[in-house]
C-alpha positions as CSV (number, residue, x, y, z in Angstrom):
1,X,49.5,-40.3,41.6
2,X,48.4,-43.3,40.5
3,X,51.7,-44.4,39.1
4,X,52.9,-44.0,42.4
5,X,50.5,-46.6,44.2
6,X,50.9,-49.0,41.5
7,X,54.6,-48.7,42.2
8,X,53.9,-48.8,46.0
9,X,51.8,-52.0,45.1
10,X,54.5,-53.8,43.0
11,X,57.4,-52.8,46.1
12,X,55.4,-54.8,48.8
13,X,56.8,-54.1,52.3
14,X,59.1,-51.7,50.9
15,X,56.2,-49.0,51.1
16,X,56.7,-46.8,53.8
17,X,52.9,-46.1,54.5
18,X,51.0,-49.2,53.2
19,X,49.2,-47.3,50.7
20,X,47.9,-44.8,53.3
21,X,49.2,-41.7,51.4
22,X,47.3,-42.6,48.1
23,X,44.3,-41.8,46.7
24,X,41.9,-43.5,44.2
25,X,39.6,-41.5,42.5
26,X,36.6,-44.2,41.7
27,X,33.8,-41.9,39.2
28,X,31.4,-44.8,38.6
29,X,27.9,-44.9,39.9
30,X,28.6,-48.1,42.4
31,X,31.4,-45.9,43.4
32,X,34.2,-47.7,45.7
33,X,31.5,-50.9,45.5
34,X,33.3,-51.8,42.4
35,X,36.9,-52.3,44.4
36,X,35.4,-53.7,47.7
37,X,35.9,-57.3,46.9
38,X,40.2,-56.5,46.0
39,X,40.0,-54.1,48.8
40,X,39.3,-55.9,51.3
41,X,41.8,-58.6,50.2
42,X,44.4,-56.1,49.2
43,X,46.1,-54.1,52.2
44,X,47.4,-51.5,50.2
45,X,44.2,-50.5,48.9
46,X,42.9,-51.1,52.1
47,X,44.7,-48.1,53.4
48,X,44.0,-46.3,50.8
49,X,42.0,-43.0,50.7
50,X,38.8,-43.4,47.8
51,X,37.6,-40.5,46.6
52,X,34.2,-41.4,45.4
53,X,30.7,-39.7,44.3
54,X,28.7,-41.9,46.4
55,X,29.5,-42.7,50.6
56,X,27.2,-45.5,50.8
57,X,27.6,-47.4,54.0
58,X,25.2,-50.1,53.9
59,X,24.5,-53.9,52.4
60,X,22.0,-54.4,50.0
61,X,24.6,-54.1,47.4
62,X,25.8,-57.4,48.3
63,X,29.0,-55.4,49.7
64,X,29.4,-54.4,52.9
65,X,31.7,-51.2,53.6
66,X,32.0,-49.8,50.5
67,X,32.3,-46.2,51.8
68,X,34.7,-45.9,55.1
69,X,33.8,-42.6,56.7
70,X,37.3,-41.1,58.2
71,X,39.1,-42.5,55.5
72,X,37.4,-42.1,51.8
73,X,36.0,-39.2,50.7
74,X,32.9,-38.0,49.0
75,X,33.5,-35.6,45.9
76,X,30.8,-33.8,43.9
77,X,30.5,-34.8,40.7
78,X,31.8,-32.3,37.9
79,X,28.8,-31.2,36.1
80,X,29.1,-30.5,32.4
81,X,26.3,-27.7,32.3
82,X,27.4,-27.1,28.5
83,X,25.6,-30.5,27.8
84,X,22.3,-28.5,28.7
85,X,23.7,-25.0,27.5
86,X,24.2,-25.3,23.7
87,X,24.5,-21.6,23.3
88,X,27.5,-21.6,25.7
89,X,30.7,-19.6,23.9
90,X,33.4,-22.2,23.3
91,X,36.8,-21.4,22.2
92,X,38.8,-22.8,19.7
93,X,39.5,-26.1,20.5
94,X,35.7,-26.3,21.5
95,X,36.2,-26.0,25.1
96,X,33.4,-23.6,26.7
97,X,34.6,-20.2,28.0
98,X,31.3,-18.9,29.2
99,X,28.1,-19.9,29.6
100,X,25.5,-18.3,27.6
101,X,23.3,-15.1,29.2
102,X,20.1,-17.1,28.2
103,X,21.3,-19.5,30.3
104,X,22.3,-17.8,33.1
105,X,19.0,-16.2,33.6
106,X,17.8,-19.3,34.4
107,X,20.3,-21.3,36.1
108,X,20.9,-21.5,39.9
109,X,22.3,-18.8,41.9
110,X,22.0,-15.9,42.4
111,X,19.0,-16.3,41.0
112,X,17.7,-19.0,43.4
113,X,16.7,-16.4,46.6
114,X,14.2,-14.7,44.1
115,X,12.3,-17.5,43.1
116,X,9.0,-18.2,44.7
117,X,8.9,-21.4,46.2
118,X,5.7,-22.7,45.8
119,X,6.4,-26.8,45.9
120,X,6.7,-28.8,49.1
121,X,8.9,-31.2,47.6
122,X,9.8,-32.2,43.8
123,X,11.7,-35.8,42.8
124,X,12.1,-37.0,39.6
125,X,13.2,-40.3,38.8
126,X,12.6,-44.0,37.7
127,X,11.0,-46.9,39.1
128,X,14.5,-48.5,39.0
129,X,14.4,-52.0,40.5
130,X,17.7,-52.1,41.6
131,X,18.9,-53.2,45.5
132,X,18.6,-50.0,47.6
133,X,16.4,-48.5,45.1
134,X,13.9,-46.1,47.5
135,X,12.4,-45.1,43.9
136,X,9.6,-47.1,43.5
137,X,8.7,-46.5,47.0
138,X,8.5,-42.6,46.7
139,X,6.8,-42.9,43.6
140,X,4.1,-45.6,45.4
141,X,3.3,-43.3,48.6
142,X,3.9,-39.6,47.3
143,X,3.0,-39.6,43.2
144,X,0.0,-37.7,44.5
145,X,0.7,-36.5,47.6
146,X,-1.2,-32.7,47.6
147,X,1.9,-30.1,47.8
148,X,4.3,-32.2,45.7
149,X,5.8,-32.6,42.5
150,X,6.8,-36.3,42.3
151,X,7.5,-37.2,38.6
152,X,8.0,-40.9,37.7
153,X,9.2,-42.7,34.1
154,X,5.1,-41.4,33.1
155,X,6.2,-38.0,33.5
156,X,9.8,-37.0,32.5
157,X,10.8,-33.7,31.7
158,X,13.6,-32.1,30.6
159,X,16.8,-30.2,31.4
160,X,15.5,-26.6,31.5
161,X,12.0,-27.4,33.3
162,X,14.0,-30.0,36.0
163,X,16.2,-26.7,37.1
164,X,12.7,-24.8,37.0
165,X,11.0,-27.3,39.5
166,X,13.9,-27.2,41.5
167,X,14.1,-23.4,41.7
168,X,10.4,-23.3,42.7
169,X,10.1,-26.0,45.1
170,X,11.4,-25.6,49.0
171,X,12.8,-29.5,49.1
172,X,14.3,-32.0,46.7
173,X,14.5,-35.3,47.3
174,X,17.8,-36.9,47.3
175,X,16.9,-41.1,46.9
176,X,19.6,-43.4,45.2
177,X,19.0,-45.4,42.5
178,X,21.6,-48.0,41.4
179,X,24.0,-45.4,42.7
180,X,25.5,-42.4,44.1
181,X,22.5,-39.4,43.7
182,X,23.7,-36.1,41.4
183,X,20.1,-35.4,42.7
184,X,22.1,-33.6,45.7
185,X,24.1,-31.5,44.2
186,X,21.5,-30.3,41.7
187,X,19.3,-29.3,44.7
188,X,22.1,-27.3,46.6
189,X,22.8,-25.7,43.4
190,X,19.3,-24.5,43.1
191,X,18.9,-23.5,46.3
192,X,16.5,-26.5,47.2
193,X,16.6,-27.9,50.4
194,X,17.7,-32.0,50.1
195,X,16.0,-34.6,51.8
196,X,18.3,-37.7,51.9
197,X,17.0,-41.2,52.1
198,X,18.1,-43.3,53.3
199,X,20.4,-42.6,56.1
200,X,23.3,-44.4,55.3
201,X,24.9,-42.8,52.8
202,X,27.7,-40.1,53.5
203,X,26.9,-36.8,51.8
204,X,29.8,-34.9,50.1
205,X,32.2,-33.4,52.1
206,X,30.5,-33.9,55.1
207,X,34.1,-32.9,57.5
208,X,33.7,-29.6,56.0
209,X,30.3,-29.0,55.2
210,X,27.6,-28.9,58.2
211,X,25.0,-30.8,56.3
212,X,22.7,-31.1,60.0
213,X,21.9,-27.5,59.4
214,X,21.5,-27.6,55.5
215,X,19.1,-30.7,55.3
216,X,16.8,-33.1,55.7
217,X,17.4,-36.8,56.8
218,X,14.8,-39.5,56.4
219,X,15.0,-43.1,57.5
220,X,13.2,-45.4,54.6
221,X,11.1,-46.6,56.8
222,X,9.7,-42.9,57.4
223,X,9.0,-42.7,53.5
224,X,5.3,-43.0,54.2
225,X,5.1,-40.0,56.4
226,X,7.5,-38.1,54.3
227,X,5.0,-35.2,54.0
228,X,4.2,-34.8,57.6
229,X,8.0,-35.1,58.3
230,X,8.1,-32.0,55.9
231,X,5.3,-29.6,56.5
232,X,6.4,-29.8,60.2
233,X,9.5,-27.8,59.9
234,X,8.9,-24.7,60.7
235,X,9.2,-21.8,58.5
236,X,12.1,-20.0,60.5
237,X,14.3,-23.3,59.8
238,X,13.6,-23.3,56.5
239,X,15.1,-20.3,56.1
240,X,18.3,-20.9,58.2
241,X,18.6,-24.4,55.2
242,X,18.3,-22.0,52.7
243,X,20.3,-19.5,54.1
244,X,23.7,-22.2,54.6
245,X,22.8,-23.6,51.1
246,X,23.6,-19.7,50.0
247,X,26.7,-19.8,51.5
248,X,27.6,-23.7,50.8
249,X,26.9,-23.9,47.2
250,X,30.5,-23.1,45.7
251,X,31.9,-26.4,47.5
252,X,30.0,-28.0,44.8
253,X,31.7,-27.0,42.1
254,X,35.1,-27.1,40.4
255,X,35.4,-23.3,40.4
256,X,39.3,-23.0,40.5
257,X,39.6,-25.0,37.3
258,X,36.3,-24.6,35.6
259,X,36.1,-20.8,36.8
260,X,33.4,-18.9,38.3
261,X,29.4,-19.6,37.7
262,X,28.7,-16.3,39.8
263,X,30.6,-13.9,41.7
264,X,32.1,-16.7,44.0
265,X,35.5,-17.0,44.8
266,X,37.1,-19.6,43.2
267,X,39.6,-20.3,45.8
268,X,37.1,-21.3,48.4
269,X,36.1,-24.3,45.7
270,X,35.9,-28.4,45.8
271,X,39.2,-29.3,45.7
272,X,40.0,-26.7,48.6
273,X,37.5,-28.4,50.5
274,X,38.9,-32.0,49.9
275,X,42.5,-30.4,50.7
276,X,40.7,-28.6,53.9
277,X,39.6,-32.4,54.8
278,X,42.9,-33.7,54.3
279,X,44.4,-31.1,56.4
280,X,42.6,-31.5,59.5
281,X,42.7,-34.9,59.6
282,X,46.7,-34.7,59.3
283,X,46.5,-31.8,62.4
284,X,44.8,-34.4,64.5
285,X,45.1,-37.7,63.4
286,X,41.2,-38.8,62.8
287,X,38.1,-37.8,61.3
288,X,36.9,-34.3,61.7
289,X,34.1,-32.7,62.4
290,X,32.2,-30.0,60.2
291,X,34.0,-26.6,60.0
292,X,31.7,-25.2,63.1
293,X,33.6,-21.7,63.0
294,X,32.1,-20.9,59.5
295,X,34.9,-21.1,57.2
296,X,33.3,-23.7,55.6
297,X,31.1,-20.8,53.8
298,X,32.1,-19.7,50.3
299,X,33.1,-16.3,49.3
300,X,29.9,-15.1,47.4
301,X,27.7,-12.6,47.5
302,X,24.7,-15.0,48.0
303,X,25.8,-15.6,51.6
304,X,24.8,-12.4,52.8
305,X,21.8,-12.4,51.0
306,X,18.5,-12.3,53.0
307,X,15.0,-13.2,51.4
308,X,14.8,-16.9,51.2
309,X,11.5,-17.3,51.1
310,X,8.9,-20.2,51.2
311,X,5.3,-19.3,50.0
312,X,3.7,-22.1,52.5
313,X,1.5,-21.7,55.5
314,X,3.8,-22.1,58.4
């Protein structure tokens, strides 16, 4: 693929769709930031179709459309659980097979409606410095807000007790650092509704995926009143979040190459989604809209599950 645009770069004129047919896939934490400068100069890549871990549509990068909703598309990262696993079974050539039981028993779904949710909201990052950085701001306003669990560079923890917090808190706070936030896809994988801040950054999949129903958008300038914002959602909507995260949480992974993590169906994965994008914006010509009739829900047995649960006075 990539080949072919360098090809369709070299030919000039001679490319029939100015680049409009390729895709770029850009995996570092700027995301398409680090090609906005040669984009914008470059019409070929200016037509082109970024598929990129991090939409971010604003300016304090110094860059101004980094992330062109309609035309790129946000990906989920592909997360290497055997980094955190090391009892996973690995073949021969060392590539993992299966995660370990041990594992399993503690990771994400279907585990995820049983836990007891007993956390308003859990974050754990730095106090990065960086442009855009809503870190040090979060930590400033909400390290000891009563109700959450907001864990700064004082207070790291580690792999297996970062899934725990997750599985036992009701939201996760999704705030950027120098880059795109895995923070997101951790929290839909737990079962943890995310609350995105700012709001100008494109969340994965987001012409498939009905994120409005799923979670929790916060201006920065709302980061004071973050838990009022919170603790005023009521309990029957907090179930309907956790509910679609039941049924949206095997978009987020590379099933149908990786296999399954559950009892998903593999076909109904991350790369169909990005092909379901594709599709309907060849059908009608623009940007769609989220998959309203429901196929955007994977095949799992979570999705029919009841029982979400928040322990909270509501």
């Amino acid at each position: 693929m990539q080949l072919s645009a360098a090809r369709c770069l070299w030919a000039g004129d001679t490319c029939r769709h100015k680049g409009g047919r390729h895709l770029w896939m850009l995996a570092g934490d700027p995301g398409a930031c680090h090609l906005v400068g040669g984009r914008n100069q470059t019409p070929w890549l200016a037509n082109s179709i970024f598929l990129t871990h991090w939409g971010y549509m604003g300016n304090e990068f110094g860059h101004a459309g980094c992330f062109r909703r309609g035309q790129d598309i946000v990906v989920p990262p592909v997360i290497d659980w055997t980094k955190y696993d090391h009892a996973a079974r690995h073949d021969a050539s060392g590539a993992e097979v299966a995660l370990s039981e041990e594992w399993r028993s503690q990771w994400v779904w279907p585990n995820a409606t049983a836990a007891p949710r007993t956390t308003i909201l859990f974050f754990s990052g730095s106090a990065g410095q960086n442009p855009g950085c809503e870190h040090p701001a979060v930590l400033r306003y909400h390290e000891n807000t009563t109700g959450f669990n907001i864990r700064g560079d004082r207070r790291k923890v580690g792999s297996k007790e970062y899934m725990a917090f997750m599985r036992s808190s009701v939201f996760c706070l999704v705030a950027p650092g120098a880059g795109w936030a895995v923070r997101s896809y951790h929290a839909v994988l737990h079962g943890c509704i995310p609350v995105f801040i700012p709001d100008n950054i494109a969340p994965a999949l987001d012409e498939v995926i009905p994120w409005n129903q799923l979670s929790v958008t916060v201006a920065k300038e709302d980061i004071p009143k973050l838990d009022q914002i919170l603790n005023d959602i009521s309990k029957e909507r907090i179930r309907e979040m956790q509910e679609g995260l039941a049924c949206a949480w095997p978009r987020m992974h590379m099933g149908s190459f990786y296999g399954a993590y559950a009892d998903e169906d593999v076909r109904h994965d991350m790369f169909d989604s990005v092909m379901q994008v594709l599709r309907n914006r060849m059908s009608s010509g623009e940007q769609g809209s989220p998959l309203v009739d429901g196929s955007w829900r994977g095949v799992t047995s979570t999705c029919k599950a009841r029982g979400f649960h928040s322990d909270r006075k509501k």
